[in-house]
PLY file of the C-alpha trace (Angstrom):
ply
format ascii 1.0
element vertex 64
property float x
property float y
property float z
element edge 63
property int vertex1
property int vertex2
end_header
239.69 45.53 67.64
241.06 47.16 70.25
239.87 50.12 72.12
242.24 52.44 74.62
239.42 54.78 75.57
235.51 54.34 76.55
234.88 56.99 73.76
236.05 54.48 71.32
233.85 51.40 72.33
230.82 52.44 70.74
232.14 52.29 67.38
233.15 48.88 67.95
229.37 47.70 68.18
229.08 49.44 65.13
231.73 47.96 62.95
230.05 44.54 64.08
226.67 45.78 62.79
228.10 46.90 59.65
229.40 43.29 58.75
225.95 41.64 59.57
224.16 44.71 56.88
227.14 43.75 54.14
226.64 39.94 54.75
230.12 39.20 56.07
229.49 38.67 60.07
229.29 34.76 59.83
232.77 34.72 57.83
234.74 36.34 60.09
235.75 36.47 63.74
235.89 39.48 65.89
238.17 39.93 68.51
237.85 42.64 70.98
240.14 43.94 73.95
241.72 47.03 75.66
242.23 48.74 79.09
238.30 49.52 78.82
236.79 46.23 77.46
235.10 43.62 80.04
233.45 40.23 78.83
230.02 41.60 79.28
230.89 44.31 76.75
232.14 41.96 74.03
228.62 39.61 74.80
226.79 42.60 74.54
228.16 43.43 71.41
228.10 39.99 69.74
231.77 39.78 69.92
233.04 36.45 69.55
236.09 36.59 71.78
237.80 39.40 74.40
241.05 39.72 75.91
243.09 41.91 78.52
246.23 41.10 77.38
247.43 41.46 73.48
248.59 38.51 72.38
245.57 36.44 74.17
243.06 37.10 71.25
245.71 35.16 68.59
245.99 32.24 70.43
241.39 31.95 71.41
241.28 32.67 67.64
241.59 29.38 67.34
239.08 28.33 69.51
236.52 29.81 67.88
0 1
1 2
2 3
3 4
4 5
5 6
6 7
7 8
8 9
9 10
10 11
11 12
12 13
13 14
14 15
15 16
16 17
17 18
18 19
19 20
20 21
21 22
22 23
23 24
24 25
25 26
26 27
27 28
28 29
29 30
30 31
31 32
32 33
33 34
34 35
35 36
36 37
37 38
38 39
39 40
40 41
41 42
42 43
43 44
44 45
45 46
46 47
47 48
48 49
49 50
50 51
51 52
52 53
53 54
54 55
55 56
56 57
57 58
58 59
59 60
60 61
61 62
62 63
């Protein structure tokens, strides 16, 4: 996900919530980043990755 504004980063902790309630947070990855997103954020979260730049989140996809 990717969030331009700091008005959009709360719904980003949300979407991760709603996976966990429909039972589908341990099958998929979530990738976070944008002008407004810093590590702590994403660990705060429970994102499993975060990148500045765009392409960065394709290529740690993999590491996770």
């Amino acid at each position: 996900m990717s969030a331009l504004l700091t008005t959009t980063m709360p719904s980003m902790g949300a979407t991760i919530e709603a996976l966990k309630e429909a039972g589908l947070r341990e099958q998929v990855k979530v990738m976070i980043g944008g002008a407004p997103i810093t590590q702590d954020f994403a660990d705060k979260i429970g994102a499993d990755g975060f990148a500045r730049m765009p392409a960065a989140p394709r290529a740690r996809s993999r590491d996770c």
